[in-house]
ZADO-1210 file (C-alpha; in nm, 4 decimals, padded with zeros to 6 digits):
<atoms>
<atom x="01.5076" y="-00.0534" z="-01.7607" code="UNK" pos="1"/>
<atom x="01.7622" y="00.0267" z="-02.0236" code="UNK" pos="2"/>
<atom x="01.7026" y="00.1288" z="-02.3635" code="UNK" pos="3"/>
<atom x="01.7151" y="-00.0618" z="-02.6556" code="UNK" pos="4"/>
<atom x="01.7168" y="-00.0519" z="-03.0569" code="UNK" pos="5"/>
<atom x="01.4137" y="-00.1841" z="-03.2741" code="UNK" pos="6"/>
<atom x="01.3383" y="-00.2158" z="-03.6394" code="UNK" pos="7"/>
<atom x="01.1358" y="00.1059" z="-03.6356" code="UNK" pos="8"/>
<atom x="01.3713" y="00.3367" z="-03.4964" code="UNK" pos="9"/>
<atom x="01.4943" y="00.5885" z="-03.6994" code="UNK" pos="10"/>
<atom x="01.6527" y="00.8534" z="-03.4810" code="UNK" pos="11"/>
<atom x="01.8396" y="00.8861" z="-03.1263" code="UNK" pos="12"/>
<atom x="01.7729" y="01.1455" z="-02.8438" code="UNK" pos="13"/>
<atom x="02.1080" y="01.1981" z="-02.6129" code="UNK" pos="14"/>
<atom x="02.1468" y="01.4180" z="-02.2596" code="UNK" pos="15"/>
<atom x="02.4330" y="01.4487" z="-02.0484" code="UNK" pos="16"/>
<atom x="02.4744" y="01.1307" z="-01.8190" code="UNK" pos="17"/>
<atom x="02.1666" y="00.9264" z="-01.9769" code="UNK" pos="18"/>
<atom x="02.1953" y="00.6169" z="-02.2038" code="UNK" pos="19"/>
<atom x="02.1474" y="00.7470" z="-02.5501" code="UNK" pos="20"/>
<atom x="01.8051" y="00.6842" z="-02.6646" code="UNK" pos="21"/>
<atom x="01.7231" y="00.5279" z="-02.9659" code="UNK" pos="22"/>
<atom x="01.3565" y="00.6076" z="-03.0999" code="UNK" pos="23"/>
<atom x="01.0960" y="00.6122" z="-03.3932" code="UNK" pos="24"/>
<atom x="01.0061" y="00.9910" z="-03.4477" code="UNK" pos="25"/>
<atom x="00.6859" y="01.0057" z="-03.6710" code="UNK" pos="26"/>
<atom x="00.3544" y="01.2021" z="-03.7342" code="UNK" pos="27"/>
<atom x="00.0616" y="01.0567" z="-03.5690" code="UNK" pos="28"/>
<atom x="-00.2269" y="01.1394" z="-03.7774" code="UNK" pos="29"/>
<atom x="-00.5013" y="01.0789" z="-03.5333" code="UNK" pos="30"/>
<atom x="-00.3824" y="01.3329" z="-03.3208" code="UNK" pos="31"/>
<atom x="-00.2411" y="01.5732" z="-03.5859" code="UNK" pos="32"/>
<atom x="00.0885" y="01.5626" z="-03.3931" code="UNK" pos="33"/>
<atom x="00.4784" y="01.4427" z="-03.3721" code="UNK" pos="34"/>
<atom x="00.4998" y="01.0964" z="-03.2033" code="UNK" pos="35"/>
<atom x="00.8015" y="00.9776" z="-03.0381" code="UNK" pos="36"/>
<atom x="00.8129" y="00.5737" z="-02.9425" code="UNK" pos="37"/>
<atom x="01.0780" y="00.4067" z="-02.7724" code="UNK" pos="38"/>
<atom x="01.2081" y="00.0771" z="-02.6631" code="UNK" pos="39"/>
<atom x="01.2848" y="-00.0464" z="-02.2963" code="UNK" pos="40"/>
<atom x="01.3669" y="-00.3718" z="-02.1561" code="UNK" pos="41"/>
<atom x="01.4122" y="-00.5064" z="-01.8000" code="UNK" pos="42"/>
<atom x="01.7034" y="-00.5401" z="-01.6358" code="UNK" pos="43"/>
<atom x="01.8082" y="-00.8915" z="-01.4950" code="UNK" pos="44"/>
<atom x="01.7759" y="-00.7569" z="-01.1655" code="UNK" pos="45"/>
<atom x="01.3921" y="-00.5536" z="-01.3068" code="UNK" pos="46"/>
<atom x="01.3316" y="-00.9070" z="-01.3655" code="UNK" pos="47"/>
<atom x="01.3958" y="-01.1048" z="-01.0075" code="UNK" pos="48"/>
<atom x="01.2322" y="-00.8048" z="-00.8188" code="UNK" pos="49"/>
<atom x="00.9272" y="-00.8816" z="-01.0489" code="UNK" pos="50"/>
<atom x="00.8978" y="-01.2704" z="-00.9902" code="UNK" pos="51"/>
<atom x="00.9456" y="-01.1967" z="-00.6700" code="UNK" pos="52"/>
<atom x="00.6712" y="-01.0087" z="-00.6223" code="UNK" pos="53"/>
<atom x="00.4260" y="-01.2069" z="-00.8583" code="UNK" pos="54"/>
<atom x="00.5689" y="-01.4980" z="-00.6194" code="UNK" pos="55"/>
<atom x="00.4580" y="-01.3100" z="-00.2774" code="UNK" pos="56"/>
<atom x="00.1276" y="-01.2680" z="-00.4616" code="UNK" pos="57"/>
<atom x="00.1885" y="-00.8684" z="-00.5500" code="UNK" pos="58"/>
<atom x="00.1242" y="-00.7452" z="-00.8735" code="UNK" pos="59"/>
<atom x="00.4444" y="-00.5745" z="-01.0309" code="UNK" pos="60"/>
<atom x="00.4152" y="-00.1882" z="-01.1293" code="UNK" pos="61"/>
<atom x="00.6486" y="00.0193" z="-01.3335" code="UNK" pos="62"/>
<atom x="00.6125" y="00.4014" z="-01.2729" code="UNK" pos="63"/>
<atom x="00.6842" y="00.6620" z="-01.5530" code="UNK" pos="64"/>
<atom x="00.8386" y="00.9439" z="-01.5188" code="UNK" pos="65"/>
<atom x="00.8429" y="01.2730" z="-01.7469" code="UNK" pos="66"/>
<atom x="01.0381" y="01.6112" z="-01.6927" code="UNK" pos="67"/>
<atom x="00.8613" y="01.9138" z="-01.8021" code="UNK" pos="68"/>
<atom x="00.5042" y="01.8190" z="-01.7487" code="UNK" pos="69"/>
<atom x="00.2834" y="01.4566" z="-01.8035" code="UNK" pos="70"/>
<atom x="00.1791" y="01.4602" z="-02.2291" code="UNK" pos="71"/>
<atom x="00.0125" y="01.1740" z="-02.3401" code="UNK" pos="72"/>
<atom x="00.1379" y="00.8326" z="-02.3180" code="UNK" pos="73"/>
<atom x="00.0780" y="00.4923" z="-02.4260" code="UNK" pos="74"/>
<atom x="00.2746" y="00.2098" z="-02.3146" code="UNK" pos="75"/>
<atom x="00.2270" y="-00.1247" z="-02.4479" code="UNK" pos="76"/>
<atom x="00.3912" y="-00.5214" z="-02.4704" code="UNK" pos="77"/>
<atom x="00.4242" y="-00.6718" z="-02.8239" code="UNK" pos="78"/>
<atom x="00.6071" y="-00.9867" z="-02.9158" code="UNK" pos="79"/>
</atoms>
């Protein structure tokens, strides 16, 4: 997956040797906390592995990973 930019982002995280990440950084007032969203989309290659798999009859994962601990995440498809 690589990151990408979106009408909502208004800041970007960088780290030594990772893509710079472009995100929305905002208070979510439910939780009474900061809220960081960001943007991914599959690689050609994410893509044939995937229809692949739907094809074999396998259902297509992707795994998240976080350094420093698991916080609460949502992810989500819009159009």
């Amino acid at each position: 997956m690589i990151p990408v930019n979106f009408p909502e982002a208004n800041c970007t995280y960088t780290a030594d040797k990772c893509l710079p990440l472009t995100a929305c950084q905002q208070m979510n007032e439910e939780f009474q906390t900061v809220e960081v969203i960001s943007c991914h989309e599959l690689t050609d290659e994410e893509i044939v592995l995937m229809l692949k798999q739907i094809k074999a009859g396998q259902r297509p994962a992707i795994y998240l990973s976080v350094i420093g601990g698991q916080p609460p995440v949502a992810m989500w498809v819009r159009e």
